[in-house]
N, C-alpha and C positions, 0 to 999 in steps of 0.2 A: 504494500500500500504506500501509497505519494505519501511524504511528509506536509503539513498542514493544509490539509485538503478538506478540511471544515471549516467553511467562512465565517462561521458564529467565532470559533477557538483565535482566528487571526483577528477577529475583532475585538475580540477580550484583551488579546495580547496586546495589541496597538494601546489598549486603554488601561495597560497596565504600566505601558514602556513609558508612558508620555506624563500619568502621574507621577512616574518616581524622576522625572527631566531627565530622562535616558537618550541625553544629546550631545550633541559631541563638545559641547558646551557645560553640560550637566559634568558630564566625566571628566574634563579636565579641571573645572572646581573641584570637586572630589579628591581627584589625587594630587594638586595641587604643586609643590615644584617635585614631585615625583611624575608625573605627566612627561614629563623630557625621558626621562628615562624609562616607561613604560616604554613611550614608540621607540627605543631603541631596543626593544626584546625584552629589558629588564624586570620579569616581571613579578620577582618578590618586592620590587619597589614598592610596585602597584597594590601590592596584595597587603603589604606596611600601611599603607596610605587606609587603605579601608578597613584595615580594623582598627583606625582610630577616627572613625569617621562621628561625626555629632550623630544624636538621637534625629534629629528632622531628614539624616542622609542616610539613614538607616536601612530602607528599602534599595535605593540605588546603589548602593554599598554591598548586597547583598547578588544583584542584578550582575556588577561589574565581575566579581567573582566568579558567578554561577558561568556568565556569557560570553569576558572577555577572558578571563584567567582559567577557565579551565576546573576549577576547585570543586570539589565535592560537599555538599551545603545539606545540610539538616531541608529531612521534609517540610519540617513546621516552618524554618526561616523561609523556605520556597513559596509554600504557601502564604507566609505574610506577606512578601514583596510580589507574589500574583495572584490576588485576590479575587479577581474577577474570571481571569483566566480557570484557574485551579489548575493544582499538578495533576491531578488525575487526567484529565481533559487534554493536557500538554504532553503526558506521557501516550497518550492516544493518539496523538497525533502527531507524532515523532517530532516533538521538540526537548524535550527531556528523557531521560532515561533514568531506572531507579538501581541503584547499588547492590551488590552482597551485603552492603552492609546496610542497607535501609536508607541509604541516603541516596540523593540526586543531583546527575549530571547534566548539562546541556549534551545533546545529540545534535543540535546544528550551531552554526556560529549567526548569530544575530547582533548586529554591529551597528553602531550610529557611525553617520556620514555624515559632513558637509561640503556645500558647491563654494561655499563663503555667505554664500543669504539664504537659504533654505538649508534644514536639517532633515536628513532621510534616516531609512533603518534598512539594513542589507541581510538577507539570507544567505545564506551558503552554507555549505558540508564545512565542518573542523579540518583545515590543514594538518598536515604530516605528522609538526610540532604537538599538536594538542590531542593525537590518538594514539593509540598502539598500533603497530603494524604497516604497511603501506595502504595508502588511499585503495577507495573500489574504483571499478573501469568505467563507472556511472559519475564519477565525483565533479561536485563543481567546485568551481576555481572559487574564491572570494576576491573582496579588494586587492588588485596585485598591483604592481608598477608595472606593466604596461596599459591595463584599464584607466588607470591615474593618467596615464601619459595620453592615451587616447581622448579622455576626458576636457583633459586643456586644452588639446591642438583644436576641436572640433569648433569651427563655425556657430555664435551664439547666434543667429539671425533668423529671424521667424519666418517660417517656413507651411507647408501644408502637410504633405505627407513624410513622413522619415522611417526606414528601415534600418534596425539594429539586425544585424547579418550575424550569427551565433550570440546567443543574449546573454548565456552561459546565466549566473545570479539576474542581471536584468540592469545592470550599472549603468550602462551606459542609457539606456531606456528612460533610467528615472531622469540623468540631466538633461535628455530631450524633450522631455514632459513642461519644461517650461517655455521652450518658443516652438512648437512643434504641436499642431490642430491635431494631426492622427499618427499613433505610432504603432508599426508593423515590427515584430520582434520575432526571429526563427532561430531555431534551434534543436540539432539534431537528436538531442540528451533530451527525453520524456522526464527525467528527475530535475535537469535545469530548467524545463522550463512549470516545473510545478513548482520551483522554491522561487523563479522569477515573478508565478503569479500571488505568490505568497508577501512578498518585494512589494509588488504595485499594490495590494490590499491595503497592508499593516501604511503604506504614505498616503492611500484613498486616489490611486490612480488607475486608471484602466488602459491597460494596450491589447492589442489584437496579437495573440501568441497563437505562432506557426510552430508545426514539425514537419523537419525536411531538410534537406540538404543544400548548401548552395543557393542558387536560386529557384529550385524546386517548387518550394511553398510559394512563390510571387510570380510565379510563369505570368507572363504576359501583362506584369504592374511595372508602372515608373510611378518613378520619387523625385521630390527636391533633396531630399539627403539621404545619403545610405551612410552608415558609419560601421567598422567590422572590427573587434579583437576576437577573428577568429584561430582556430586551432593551427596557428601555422608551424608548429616545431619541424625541423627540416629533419625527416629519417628515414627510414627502411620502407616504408607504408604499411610495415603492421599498426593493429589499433587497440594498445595496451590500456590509454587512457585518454575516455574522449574530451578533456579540456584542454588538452594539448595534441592530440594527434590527430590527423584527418584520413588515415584509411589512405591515401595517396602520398605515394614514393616522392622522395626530396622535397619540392619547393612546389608542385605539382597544383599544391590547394589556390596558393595567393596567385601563380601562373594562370587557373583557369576563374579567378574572381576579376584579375583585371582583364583577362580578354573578355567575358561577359556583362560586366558591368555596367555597359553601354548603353547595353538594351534594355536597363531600368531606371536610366535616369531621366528627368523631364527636362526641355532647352536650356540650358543656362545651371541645370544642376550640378550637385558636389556630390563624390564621394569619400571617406577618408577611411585608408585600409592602414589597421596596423602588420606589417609583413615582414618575414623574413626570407632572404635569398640566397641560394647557393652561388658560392667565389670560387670558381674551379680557378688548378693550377694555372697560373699563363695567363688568364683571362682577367679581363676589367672587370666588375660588377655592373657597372654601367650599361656595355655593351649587354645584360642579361636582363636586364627590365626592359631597355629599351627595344629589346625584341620582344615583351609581352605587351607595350603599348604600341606597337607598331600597327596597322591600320584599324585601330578604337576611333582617331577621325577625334581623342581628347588631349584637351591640355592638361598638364599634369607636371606635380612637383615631387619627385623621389628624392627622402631627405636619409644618407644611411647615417644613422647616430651611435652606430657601435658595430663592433667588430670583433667575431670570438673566433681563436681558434679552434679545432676539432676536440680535444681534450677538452677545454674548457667548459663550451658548450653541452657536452656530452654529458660533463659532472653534473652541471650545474640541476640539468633535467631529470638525472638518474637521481639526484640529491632530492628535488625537488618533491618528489614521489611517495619518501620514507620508504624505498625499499631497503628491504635486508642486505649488509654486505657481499653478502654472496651472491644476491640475485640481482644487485645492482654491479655488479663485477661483470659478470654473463652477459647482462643485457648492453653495460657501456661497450664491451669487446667486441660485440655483434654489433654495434653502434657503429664504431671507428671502423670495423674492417670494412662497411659498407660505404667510408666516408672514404677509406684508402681506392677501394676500388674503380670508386669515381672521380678520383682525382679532387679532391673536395679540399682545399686548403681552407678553410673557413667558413662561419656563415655572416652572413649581413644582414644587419638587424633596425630598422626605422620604420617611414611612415609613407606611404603614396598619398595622396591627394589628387584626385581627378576631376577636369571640371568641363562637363556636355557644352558644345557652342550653345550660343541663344539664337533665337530665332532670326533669321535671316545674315546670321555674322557668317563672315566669308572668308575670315585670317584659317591660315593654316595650324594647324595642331600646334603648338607651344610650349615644348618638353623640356625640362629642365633637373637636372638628375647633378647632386653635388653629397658632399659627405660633409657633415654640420655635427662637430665631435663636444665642444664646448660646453661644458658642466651649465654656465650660464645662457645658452644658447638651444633650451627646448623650446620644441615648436608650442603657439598658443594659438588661440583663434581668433582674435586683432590682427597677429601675422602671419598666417594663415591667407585671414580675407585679404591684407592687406598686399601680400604678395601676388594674387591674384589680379586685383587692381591696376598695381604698377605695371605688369605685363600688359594687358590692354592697354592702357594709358600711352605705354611707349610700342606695342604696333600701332596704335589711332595717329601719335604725332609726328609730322613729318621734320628732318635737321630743320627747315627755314623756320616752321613753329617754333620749333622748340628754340632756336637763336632768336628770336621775338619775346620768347619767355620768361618773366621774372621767376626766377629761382631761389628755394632758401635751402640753407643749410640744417640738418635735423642736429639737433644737440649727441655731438660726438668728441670723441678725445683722441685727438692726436700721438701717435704713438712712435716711437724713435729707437731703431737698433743701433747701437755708436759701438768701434770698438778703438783699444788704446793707440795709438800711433806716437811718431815721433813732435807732434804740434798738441798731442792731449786726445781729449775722445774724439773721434770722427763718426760722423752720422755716413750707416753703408746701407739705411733701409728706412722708410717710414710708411706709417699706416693707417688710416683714419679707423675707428671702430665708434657702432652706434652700439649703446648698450643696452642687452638684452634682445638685441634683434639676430635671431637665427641667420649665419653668413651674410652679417651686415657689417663687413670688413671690405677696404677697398686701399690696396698700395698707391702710395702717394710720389710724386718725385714736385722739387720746387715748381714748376710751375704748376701743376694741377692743384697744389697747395695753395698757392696764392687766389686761386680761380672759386676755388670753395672756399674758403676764407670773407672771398668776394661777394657769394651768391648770399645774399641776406633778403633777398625781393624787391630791391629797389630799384635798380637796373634791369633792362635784358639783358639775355645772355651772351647777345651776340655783341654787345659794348663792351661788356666787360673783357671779351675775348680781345678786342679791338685794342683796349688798354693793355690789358696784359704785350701784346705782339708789339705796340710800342715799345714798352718798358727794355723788354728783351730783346727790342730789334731784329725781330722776325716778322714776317709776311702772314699778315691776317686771316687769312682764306689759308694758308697753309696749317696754321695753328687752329683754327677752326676745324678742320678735317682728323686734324691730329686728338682733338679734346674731347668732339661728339662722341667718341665711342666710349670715353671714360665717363662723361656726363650719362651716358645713355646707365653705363654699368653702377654710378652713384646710385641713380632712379632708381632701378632695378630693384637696391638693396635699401632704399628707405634713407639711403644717406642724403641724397638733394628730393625735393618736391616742388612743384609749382606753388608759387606764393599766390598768382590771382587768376 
């Protein structure tokens, strides 16, 4: 039987979680400067923190323990911190489970979230850490860093129809539920998408949950937004565990999500896939997406943000799992020799971004595929939209516009490589950097310096180039030729924009 598949029991529950401020707000009061050190794993911090918690935090204290820590809690404390619910009721419906010793566990993990202004509550199966044994083949994932990561990059902008493509718990689901009229959520896990609709109940949200593969469940629907953290781990194509594996060999799943992706989105639509790709020996990574976006007829932005070797990767999945030593030994060996065999020097690991023409546009496909490594430098969905933007903007304008142009300069910091010499430091490199903007860096040499310097919006472009060609005693039309393409690549990156 589905876990909380009685709508009365998640209603109880919601009105249990929400009395005791079971938000993410609620909890970090609670454990108060042990909070830091709970999100880092630590979790006798946490466990410290609430048994000295006041009598009025007394229920949520009891809640943190039970949901987030893992602890085994006296029936009657269970029962006083879900009164409405009851443990009976919750053990029925596989939210709890009861001990050898008479006392009570959580059976799922039920977690507060926040977007920054809304607070949710997430279902999921207990990671590795917090059970015996290794996960089942059924298990869903909970809040991970790439749902996180997914979460930020995606486009806030209200929308009509959106499809979450594997909903796995329903995360991403819920932050589409605020600018997003109707949300279509699939997923091939019958258990994920019963603790997804468990997800949308307990926040009072409703989405339309598909089973099905792929695009299966949507045959013949377009979207304004598709969004996907689906199963992409690169391996063998057995399917040990469905939150990470997809039944197809290598990179086969995210190859055949963006050749068909096309066909569901509506004119002018987005979609944003988190994917991983095989780096065979010898070969670019580049040249390997850009042959699965090859006649989709989209623009598209492929951003790889990490880069693991075979080893590494291997572990990290085998780890992930809570398998046994031994059975995690087997399966990484059977892992790598299939990684040996295909010449697999690595995987690549970030985000595509695809975006349908609009109606009647006649530019050609606009692909842009770079590696963005920078700790400070995760994609958001400001830049996101905003890089989409700039790309039209600079196919729409033609050099003579754009030398007509008041330009401004985006608030950035100049950056300087000098090494010692015989006269003191010498400057051998420089760099503008906009901060926080994903590969919004642009090499500098003095004149392009002085020119951006220059662009404040008060001038056009094509004067200030005029000034400059004075200065330096060069030929205007020549230096003009020579600057549009670095102006062009400024734009690009958010570093210049049109001031009117």
């Amino acid at each position: 039987m589905t876990p909380l598949h009685t709508p009365a029991v998640v209603d109880a529950l919601a009105t249990d979680l929400r009395a005791a401020a079971y938000t993410t707000d609620g909890v970090a009061e609670l454990l108060g400067a042990d909070a830091g050190a709970f999100s880092r794993g630590l979790s006798w911090s946490a466990l410290r923190a609430t048994e000295r918690a006041p009598d009025h935090q007394h229920q949520l204290a009891v809640l943190v323990r039970l949901l987030l820590l893992g602890t085994e809690e006296s029936r009657d404390r269970v029962a006083g911190a879900l009164p409405t619910a009851g443990v009976d009721a919750l053990v029925a419906d596989g939210v709890l489970e009861t001990t050898a010793r008479g006392g009570v566990r959580a059976a799922l993990d039920i977690r507060p979230h926040s977007d920054g202004a809304t607070d949710f509550l997430v279902v999921s199966d207990l990671d590795a850490g917090q059970r015996l044994g290794p996960v089942h083949a059924d298990h869903v994932l909970g809040i991970g860093g790439a749902s996180v990561s997914l979460a930020h990059a995606v486009i806030r902008e209200p929308v009509g129809r959106a499809l979450d493509l594997g909903t796995g718990c329903g995360i991403q689901a819920l932050h589409l539920d605020s600018h997003c009229d109707e949300i279509v959520a699939t997923d091939t896990n019958a258990r994920a998408l019963a603790l997804a609709a468990a997800t949308a109940r307990l926040n009072a949200m409703t989405w339309d949950l598909r089973r099905g593969s792929l695009f299966e469940p949507v045959a013949g629907e377009r979207f304004n937004l598709i969004v996907s953290n689906p199963p992409f781990v690169v391996g063998t194509g057995s399917l040990d565990y469905q939150y990470r594996d997809s039944g197809m060999a290598g990179d086969a799943l995210c190859r055949t999500m963006i050749e068909q992706v096309a066909d569901h989105l509506e004119a002018g639509g987005t979609a944003q896939i988190m994917a991983n790709w095989m780096v065979v020996d010898g070969q670019d990574w580049r040249d390997r997406i850009a042959g699965w976006l090859a006649g989709t007829g989209l623009h598209a932005w492929a951003v790889q943000r990490e880069f693991a070797d075979p080893v590494s990767y291997v572990s990290l999945w085998t780890s992930d799992a809570g398998e046994l030593p031994e059975d995690a030994a087997r399966r990484g060996g059977q892992w790598l020799d299939w990684f040996d065999e295909h010449r697999i020097a690595g995987v690549g690991m970030g985000m595509i971004t695809v975006r349908a023409p609009r109606h009647g546009e006649r530019r050609a496909p606009d692909q842009v595929l770079e590696e963005i490594t920078g700790a400070g430098e995760a994609l958001t969905g400001p830049e996101v939209a905003a890089f989409f933007a700039r790309r039209e903007y600079l196919h729409d304008i033609t050099d003579e516009q754009l030398l007509a142009a008041r330009l401004s300069t985006a608030p950035v910091f100049l950056e300087e490589q000098s090494l010692p010499g015989p006269d003191g430091w010498q400057v051998v490199g420089a760099a503008v950097r906009r901060p926080g903007g994903p590969g919004a860096v642009l090499g500098v040499d003095e004149v392009s310096r002085a020119l951006l310097a220059g662009c404040r919006g008060e001038v056009p472009l094509g004067m200030l180039i005029e000034l400059l060609a004075a200065t330096h005693g060069v030929d205007d039309a020549a230096l003009a030729d020579a600057a549009l393409p670095v102006v062009r690549e400024a734009i690009g990156r958010g570093i210049l924009y049109q001031a009117n």
